[in-house]
N, CA, C and O atoms as CSV, one atom per row, in Angstrom:
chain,resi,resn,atom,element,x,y,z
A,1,UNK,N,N,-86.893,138.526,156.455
A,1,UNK,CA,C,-87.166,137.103,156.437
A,1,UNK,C,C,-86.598,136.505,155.147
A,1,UNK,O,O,-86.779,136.941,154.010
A,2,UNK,N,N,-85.902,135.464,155.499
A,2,UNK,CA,C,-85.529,134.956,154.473
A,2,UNK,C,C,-85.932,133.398,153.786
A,2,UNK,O,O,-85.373,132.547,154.478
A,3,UNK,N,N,-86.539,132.899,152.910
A,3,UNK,CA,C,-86.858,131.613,152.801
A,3,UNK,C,C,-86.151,130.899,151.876
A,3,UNK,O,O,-85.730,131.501,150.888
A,4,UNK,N,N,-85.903,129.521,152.030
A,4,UNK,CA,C,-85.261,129.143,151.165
A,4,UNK,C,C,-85.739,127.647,150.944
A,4,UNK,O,O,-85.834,126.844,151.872
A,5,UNK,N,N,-86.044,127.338,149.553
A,5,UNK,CA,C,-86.362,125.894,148.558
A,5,UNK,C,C,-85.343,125.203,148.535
A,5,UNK,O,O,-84.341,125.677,148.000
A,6,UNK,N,N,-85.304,123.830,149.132
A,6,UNK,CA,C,-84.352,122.898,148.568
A,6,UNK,C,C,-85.419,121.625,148.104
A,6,UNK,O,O,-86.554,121.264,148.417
A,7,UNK,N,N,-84.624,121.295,147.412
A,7,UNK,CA,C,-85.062,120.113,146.918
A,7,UNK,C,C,-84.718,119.059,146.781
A,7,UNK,O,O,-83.593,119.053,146.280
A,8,UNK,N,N,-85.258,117.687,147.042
A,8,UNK,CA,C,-84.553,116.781,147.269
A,8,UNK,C,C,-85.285,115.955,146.030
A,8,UNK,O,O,-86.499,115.921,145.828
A,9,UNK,N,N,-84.425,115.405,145.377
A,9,UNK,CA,C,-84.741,114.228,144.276
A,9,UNK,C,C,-84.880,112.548,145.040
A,9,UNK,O,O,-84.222,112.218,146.026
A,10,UNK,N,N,-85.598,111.896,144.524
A,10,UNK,CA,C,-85.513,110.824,145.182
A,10,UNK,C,C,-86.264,109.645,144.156
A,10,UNK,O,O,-87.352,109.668,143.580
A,11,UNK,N,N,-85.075,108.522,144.207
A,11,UNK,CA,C,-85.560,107.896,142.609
A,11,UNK,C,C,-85.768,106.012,143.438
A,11,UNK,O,O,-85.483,105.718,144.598
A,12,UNK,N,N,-86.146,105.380,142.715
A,12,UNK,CA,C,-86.658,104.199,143.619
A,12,UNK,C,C,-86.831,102.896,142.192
A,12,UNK,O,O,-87.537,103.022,141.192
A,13,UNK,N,N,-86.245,102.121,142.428
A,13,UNK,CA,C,-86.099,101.163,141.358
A,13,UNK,C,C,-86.004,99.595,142.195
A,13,UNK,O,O,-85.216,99.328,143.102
A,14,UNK,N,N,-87.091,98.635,141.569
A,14,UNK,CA,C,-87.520,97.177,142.282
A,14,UNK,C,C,-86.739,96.439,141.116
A,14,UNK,O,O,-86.462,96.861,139.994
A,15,UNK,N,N,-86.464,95.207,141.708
A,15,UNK,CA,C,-86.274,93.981,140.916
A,15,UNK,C,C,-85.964,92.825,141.571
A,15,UNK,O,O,-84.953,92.744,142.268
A,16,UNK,N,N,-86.908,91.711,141.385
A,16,UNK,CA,C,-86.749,90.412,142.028
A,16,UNK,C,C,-86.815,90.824,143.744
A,16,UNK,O,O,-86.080,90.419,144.645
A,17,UNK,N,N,-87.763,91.601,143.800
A,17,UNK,CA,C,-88.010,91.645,145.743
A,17,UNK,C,C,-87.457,92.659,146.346
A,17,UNK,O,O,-87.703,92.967,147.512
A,18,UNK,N,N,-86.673,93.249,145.599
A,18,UNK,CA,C,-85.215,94.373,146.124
A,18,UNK,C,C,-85.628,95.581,145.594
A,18,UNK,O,O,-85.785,95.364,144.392
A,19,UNK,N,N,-85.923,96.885,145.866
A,19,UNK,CA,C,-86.136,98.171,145.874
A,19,UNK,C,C,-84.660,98.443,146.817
A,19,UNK,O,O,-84.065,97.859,147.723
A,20,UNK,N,N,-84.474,99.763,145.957
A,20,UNK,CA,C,-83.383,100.190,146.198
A,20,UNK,C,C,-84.096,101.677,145.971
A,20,UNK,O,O,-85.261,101.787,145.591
A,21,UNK,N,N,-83.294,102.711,146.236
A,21,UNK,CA,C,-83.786,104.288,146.657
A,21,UNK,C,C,-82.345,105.153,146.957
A,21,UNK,O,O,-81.466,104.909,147.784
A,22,UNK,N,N,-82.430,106.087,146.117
A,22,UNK,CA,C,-81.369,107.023,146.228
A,22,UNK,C,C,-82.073,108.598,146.076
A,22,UNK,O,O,-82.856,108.931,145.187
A,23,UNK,N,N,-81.521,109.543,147.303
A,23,UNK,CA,C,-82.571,110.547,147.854
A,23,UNK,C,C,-80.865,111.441,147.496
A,23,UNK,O,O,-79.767,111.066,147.907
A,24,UNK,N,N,-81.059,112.249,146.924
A,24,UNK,CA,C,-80.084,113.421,146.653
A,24,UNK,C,C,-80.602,114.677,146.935
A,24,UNK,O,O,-81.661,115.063,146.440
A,25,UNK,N,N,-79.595,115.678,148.079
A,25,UNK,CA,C,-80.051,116.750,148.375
A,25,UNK,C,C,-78.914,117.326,147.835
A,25,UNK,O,O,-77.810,116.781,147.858
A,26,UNK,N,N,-79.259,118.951,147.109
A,26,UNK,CA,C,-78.725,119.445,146.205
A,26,UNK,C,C,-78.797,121.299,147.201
A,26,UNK,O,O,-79.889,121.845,147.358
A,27,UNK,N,N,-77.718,121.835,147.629
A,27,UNK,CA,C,-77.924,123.372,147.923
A,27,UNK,C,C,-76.135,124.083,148.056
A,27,UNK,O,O,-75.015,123.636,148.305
A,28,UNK,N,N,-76.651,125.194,147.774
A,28,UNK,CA,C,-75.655,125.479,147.963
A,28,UNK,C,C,-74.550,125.213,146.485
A,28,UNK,O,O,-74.640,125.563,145.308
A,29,UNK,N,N,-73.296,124.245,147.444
A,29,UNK,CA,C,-72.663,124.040,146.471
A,29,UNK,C,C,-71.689,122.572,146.891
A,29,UNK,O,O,-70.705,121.925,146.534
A,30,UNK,N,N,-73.163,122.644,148.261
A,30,UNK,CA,C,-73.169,120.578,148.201
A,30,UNK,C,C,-74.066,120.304,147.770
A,30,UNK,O,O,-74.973,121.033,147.370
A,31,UNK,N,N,-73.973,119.013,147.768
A,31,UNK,CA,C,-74.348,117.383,147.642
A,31,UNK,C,C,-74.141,116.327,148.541
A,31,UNK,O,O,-73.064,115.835,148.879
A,32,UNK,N,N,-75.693,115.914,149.027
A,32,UNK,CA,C,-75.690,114.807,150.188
A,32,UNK,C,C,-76.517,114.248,149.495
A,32,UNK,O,O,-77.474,114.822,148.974
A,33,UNK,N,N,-76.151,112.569,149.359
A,33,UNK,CA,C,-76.130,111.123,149.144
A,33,UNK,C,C,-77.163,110.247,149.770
A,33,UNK,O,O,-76.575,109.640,150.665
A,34,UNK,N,N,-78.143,109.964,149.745
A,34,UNK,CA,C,-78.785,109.032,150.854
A,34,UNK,C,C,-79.315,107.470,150.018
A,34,UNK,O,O,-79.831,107.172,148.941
A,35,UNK,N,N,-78.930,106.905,150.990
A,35,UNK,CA,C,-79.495,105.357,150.223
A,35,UNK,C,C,-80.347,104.587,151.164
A,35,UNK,O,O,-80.405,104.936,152.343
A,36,UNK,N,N,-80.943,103.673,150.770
A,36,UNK,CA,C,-82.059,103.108,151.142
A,36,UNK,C,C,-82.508,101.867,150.755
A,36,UNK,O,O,-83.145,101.971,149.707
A,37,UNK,N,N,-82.429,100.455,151.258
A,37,UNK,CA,C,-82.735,99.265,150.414
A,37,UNK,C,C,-84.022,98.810,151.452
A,37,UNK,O,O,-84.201,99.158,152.618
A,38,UNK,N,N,-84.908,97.837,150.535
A,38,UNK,CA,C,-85.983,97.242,151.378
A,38,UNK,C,C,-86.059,95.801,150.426
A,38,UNK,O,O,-86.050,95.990,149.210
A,39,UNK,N,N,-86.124,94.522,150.859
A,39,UNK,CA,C,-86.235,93.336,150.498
A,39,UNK,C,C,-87.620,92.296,150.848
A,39,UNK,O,O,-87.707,91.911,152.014
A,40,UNK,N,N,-88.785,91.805,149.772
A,40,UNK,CA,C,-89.676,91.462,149.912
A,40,UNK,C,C,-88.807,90.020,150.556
A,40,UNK,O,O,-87.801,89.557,150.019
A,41,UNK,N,N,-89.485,89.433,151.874
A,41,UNK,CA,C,-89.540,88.010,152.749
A,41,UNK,C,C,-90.175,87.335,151.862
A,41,UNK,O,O,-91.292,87.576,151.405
A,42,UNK,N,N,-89.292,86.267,151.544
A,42,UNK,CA,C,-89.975,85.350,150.314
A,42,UNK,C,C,-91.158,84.777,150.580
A,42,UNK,O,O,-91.814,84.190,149.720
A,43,UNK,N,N,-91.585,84.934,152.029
A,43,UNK,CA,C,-93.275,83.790,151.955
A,43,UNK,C,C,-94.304,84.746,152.010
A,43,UNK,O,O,-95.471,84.354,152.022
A,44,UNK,N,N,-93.952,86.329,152.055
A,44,UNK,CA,C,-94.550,87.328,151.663
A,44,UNK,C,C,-95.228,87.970,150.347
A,44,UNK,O,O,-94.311,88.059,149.531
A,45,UNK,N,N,-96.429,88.462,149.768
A,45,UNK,CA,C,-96.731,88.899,148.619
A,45,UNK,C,C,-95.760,89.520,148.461
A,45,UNK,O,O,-95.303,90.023,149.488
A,46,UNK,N,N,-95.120,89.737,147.345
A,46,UNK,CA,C,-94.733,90.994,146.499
A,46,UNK,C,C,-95.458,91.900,146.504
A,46,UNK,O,O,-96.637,91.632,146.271
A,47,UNK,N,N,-95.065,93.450,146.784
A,47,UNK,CA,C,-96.444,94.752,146.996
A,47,UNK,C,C,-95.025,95.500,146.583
A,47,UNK,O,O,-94.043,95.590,147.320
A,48,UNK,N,N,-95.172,96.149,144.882
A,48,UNK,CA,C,-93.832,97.264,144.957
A,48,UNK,C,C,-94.104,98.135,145.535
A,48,UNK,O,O,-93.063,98.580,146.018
A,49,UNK,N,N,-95.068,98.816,145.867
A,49,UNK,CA,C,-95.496,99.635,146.586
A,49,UNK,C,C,-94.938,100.280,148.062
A,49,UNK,O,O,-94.691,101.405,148.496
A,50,UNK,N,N,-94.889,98.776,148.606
A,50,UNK,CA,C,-94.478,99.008,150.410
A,50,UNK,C,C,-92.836,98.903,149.909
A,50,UNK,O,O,-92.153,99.833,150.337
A,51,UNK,N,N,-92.170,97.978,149.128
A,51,UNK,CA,C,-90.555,98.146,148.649
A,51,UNK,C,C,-90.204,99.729,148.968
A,51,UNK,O,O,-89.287,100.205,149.638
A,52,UNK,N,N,-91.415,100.451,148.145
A,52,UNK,CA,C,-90.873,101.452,147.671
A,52,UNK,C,C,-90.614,102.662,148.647
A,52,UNK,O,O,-89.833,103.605,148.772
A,53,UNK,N,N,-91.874,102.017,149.361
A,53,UNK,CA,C,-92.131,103.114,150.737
A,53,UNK,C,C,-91.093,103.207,151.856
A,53,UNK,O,O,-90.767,104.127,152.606
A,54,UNK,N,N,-90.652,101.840,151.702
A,54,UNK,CA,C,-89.829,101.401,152.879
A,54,UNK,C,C,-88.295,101.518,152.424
A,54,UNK,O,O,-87.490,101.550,153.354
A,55,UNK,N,N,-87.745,101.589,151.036
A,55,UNK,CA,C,-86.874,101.862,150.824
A,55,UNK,C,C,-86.488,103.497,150.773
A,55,UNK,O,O,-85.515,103.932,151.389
A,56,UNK,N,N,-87.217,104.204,150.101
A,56,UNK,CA,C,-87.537,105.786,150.369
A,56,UNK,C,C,-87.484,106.112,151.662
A,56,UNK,O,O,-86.764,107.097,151.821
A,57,UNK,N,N,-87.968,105.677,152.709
A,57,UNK,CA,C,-87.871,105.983,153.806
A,57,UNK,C,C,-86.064,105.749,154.524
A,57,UNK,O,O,-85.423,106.711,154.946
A,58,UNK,N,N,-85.749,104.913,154.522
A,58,UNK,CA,C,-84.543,104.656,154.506
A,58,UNK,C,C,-83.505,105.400,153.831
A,58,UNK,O,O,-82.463,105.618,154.449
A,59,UNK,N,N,-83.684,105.937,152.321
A,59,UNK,CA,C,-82.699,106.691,151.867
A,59,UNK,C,C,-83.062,107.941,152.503
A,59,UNK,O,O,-82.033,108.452,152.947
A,60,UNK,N,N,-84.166,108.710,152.758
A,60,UNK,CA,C,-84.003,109.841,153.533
A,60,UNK,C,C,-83.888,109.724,154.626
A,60,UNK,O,O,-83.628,110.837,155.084
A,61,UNK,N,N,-83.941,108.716,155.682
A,61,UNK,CA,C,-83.381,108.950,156.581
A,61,UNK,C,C,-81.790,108.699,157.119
A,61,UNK,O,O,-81.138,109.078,158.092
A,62,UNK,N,N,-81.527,107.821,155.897
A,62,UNK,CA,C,-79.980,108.301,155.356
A,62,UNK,C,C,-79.052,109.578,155.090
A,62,UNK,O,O,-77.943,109.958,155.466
A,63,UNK,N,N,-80.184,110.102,154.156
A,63,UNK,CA,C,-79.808,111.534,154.026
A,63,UNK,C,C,-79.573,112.386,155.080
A,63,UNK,O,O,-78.566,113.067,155.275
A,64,UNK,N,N,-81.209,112.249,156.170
A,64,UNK,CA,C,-81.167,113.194,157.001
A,64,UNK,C,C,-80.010,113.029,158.320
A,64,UNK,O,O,-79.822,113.962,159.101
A,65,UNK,N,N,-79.346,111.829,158.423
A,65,UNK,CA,C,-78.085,111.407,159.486
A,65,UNK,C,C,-76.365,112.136,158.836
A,65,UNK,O,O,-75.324,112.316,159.467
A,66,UNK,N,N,-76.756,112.464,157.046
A,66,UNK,CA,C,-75.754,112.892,156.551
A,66,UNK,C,C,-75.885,114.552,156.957
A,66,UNK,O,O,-74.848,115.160,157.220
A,67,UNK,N,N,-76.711,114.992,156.981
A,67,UNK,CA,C,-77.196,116.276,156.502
A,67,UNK,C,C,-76.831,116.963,157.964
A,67,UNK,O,O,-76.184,118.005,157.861
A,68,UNK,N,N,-77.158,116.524,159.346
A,68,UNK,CA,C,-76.517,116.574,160.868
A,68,UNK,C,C,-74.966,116.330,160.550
A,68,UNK,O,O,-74.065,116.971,161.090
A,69,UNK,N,N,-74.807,115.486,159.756
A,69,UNK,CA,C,-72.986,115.377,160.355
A,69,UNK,C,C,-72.599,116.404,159.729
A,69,UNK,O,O,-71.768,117.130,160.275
A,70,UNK,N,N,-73.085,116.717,158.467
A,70,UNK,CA,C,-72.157,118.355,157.799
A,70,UNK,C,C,-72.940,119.587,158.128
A,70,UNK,O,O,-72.897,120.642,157.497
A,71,UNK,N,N,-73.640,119.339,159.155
A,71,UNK,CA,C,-74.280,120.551,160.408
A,71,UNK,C,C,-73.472,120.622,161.137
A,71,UNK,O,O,-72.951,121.705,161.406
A,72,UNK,N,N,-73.069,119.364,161.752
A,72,UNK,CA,C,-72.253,119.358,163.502
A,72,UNK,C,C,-70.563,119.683,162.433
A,72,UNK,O,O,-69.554,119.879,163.111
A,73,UNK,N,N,-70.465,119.699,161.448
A,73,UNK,CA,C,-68.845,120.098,161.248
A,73,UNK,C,C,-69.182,121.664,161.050
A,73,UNK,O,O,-68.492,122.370,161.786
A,74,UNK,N,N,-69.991,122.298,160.311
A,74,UNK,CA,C,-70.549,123.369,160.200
A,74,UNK,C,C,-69.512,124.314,161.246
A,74,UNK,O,O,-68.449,124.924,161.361
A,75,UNK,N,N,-71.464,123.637,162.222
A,75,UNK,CA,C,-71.307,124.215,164.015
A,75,UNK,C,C,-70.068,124.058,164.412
A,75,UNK,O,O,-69.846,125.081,165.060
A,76,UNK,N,N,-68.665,123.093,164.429
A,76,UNK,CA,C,-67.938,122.989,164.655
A,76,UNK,C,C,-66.520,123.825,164.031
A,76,UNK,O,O,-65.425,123.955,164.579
A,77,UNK,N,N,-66.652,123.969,163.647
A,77,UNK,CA,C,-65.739,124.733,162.298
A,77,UNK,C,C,-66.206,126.361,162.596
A,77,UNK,O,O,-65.363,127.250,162.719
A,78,UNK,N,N,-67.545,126.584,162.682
A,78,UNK,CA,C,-67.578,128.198,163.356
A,78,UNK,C,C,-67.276,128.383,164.497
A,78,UNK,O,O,-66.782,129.482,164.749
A,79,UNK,N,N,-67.428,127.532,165.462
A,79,UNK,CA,C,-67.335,127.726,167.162
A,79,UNK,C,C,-66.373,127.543,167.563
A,79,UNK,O,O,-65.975,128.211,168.517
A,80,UNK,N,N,-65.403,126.300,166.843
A,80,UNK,CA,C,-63.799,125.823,167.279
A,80,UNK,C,C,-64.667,125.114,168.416
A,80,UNK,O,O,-63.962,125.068,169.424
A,81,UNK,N,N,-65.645,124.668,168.601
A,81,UNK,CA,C,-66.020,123.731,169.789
A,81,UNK,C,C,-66.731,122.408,169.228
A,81,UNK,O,O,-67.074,122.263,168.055
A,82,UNK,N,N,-66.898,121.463,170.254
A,82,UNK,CA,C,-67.412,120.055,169.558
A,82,UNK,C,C,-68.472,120.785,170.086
A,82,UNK,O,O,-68.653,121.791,170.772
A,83,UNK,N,N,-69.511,119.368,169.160
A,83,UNK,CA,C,-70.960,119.502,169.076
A,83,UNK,C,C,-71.459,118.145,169.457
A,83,UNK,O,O,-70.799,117.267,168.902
A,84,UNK,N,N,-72.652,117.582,170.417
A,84,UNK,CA,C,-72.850,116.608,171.152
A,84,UNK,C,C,-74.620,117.208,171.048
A,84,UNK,O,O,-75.172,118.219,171.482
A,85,UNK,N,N,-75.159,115.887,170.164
A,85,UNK,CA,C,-76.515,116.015,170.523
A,85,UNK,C,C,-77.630,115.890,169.609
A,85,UNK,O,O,-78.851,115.744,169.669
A,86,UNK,N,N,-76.663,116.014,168.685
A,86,UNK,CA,C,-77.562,116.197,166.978
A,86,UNK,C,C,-78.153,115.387,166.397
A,86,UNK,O,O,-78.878,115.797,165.491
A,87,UNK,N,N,-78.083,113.479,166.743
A,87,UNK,CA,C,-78.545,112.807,167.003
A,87,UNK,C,C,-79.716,112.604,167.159
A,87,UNK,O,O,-80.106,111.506,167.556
């Protein structure tokens, strides 16, 4: 059995309504990128909180749409066949 730790960093910075979020996954001897913005509706409270949640959420699920495409080249690149589904 083999297990393996990755770790993903994920940093989150507000200003004037705008949270922004950058989720970096680090293995191996890549690097995948994920970004993430969330914008407070001006007749809305300000809550950095939900910015933050909602921008975080977004950069990893950024990440995780990057992290399938250099799977499906992976899978593709060992098999010599396309890959349909990963989605």
């Amino acid at each position: 059995m083999h297990q393996h730790y990755w770790k993903v960093h994920l940093s989150t910075d507000e200003e004037d309504g705008r949270t922004t979020a950058t989720a970096r996954l680090h293995w191996a001897e890549r690097t995948v990128v994920g970004h993430g913005v969330a914008r407070c509706n001006p007749s809305d409270r300000d809550v950095a909180d939900i910015g933050a949640e909602l921008a975080a959420a977004r950069a990893l699920s950024d990440l995780a749409g990057q992290l399938l495409d250099v799977t499906r080249h992976h899978i593709e690149a060992t098999t010599n066949a396309p890959v349909h589904g990963l989605r």
